[in-house]
ChimeraX commands (.cxc) that place a marker at each C-alpha (Angstrom):
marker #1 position 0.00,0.00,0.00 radius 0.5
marker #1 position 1.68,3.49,-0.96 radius 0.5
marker #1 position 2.32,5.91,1.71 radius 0.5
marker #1 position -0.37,8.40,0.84 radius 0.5
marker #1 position -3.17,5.62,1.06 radius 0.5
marker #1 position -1.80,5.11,4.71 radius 0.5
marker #1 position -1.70,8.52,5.69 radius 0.5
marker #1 position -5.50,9.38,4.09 radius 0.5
marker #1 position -6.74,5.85,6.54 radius 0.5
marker #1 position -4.76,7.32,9.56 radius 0.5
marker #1 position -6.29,10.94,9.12 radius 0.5
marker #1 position -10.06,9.09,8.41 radius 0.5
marker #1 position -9.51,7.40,11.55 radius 0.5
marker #1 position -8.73,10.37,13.49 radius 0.5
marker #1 position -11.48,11.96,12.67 radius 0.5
marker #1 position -13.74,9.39,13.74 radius 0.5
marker #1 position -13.98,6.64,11.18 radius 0.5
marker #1 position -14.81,3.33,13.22 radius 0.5
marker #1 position -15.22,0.51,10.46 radius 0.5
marker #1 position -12.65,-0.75,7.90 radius 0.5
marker #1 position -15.13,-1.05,5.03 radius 0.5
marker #1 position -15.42,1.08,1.81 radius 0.5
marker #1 position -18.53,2.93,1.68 radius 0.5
marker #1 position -20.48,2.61,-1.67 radius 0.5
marker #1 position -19.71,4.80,-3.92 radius 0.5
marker #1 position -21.78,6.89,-6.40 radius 0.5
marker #1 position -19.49,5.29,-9.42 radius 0.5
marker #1 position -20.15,4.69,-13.12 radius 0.5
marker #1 position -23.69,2.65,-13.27 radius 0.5
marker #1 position -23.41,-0.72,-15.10 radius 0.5
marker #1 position -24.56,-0.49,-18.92 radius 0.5
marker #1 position -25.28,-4.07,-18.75 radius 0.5
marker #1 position -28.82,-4.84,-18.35 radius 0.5
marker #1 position -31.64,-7.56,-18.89 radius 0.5
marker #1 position -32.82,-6.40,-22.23 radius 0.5
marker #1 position -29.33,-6.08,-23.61 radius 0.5
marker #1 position -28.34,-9.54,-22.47 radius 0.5
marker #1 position -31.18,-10.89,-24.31 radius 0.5
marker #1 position -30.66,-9.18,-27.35 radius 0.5
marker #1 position -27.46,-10.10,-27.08 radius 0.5
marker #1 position -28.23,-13.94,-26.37 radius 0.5
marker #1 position -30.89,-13.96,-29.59 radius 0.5
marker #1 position -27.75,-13.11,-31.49 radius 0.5
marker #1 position -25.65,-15.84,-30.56 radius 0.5
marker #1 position -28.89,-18.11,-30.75 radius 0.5
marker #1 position -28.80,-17.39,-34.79 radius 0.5
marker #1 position -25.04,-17.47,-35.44 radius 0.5
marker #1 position -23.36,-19.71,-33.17 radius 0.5
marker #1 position -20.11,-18.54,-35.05 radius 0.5
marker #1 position -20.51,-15.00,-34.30 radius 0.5
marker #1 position -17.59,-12.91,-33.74 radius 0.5
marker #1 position -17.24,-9.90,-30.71 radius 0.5
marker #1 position -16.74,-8.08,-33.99 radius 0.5
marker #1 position -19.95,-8.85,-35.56 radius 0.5
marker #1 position -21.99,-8.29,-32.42 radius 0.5
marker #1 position -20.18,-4.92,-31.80 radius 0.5
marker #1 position -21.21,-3.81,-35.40 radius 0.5
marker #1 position -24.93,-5.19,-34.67 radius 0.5
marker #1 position -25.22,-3.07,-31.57 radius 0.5
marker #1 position -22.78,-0.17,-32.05 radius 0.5
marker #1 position -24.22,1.35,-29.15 radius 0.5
marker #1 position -22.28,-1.13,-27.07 radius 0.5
marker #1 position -18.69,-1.34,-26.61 radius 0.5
marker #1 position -16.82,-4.67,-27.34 radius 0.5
marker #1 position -15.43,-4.80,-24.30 radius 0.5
marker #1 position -19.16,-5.08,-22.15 radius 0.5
marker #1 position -20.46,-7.65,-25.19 radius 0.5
marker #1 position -17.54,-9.99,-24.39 radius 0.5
marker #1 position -18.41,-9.44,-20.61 radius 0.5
marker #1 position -21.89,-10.44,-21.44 radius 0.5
marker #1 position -20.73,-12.86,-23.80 radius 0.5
marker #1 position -18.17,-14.81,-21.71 radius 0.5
marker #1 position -19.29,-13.52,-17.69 radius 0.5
marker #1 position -23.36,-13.56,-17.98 radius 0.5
marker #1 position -24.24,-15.74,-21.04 radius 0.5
marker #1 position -21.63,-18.19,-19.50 radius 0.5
marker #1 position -20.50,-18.86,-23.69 radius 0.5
marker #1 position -17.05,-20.39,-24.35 radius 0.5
marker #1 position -15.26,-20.61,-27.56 radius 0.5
marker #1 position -15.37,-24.08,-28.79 radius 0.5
marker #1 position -12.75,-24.09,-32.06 radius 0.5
marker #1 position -15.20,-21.79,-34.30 radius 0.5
marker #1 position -18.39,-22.04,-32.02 radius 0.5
marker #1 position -19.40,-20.78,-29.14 radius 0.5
marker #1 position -20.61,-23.01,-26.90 radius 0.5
marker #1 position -23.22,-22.57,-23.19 radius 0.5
marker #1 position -20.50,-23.42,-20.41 radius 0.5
marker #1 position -23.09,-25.96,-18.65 radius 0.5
marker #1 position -22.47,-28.19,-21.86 radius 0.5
marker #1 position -18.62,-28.30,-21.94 radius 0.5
marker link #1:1,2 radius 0.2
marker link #1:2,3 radius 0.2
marker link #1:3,4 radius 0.2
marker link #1:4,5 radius 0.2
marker link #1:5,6 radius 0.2
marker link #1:6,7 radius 0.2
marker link #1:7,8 radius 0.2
marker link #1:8,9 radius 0.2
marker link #1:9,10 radius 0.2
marker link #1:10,11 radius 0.2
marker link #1:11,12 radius 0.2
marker link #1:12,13 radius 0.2
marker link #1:13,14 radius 0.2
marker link #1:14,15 radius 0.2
marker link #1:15,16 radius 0.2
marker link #1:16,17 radius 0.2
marker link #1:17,18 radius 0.2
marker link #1:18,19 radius 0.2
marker link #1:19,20 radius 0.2
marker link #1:20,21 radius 0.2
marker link #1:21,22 radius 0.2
marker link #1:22,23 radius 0.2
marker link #1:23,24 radius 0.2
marker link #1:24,25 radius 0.2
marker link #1:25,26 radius 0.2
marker link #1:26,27 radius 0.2
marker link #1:27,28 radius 0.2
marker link #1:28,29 radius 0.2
marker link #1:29,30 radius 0.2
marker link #1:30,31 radius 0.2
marker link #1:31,32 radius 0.2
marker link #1:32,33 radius 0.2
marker link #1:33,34 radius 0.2
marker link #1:34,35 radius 0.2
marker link #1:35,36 radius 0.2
marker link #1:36,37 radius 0.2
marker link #1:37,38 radius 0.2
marker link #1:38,39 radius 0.2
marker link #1:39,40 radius 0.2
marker link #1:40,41 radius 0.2
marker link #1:41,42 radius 0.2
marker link #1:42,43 radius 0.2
marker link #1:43,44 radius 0.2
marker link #1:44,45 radius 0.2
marker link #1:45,46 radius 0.2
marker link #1:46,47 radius 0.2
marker link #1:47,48 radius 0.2
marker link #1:48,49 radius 0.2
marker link #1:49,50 radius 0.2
marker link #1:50,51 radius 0.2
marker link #1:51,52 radius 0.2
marker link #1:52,53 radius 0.2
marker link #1:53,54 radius 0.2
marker link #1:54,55 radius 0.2
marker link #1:55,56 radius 0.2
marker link #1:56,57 radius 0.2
marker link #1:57,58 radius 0.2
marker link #1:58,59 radius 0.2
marker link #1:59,60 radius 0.2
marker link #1:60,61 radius 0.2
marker link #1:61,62 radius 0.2
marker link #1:62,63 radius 0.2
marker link #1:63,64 radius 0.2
marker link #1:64,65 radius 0.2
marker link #1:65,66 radius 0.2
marker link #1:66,67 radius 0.2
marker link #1:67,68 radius 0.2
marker link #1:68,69 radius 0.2
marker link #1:69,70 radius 0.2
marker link #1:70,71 radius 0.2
marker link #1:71,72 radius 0.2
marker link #1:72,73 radius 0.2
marker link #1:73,74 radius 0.2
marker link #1:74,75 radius 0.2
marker link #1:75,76 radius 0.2
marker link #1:76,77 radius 0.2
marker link #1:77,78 radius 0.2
marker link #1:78,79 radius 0.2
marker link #1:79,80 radius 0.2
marker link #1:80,81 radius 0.2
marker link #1:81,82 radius 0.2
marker link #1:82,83 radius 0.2
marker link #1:83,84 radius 0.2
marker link #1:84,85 radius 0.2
marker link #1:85,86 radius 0.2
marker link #1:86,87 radius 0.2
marker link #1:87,88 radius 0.2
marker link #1:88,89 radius 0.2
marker link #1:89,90 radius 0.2
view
């Protein structure tokens, strides 16, 4: 842990801080949502040997980077050589 992360905990402690945990912050919301996972899901459904590439120009709105997270981290799809495959079935 740097130096300056130590000093800002000692100082928050000083001034009363009790607990160890990080409060929530007011960050970036998720993009990711239930409609967009289905949409996303009814793609792959139609062409198994879709690329992040082809999705990403299907739904420009999106950025590659969340339709792989959806892809790979919510649809729970694996490449399998050229086709994408539902994890429970591997």
């Amino acid at each position: 842990m740097r130096e300056g992360m130590v000093r800002k905990w000692v100082r928050a402690f000083k001034d009363g801080r009790t607990n160890v945990h990080d409060e929530e912050s007011s960050g970036r919301h998720s993009v990711i949502n239930e409609d967009l996972m289905q949409k996303v899901d009814g793609k792959v459904q139609v062409n198994r040997r879709f690329t992040i590439q082809s999705l990403s120009n299907e739904l420009p709105q999106v950025s590659r980077s969340v339709l792989y997270g959806i892809v790979t981290e919510h649809l729970n799809y694996h490449k399998l050589c050229s086709l994408w495959a539902v994890g429970r079935f591997l």
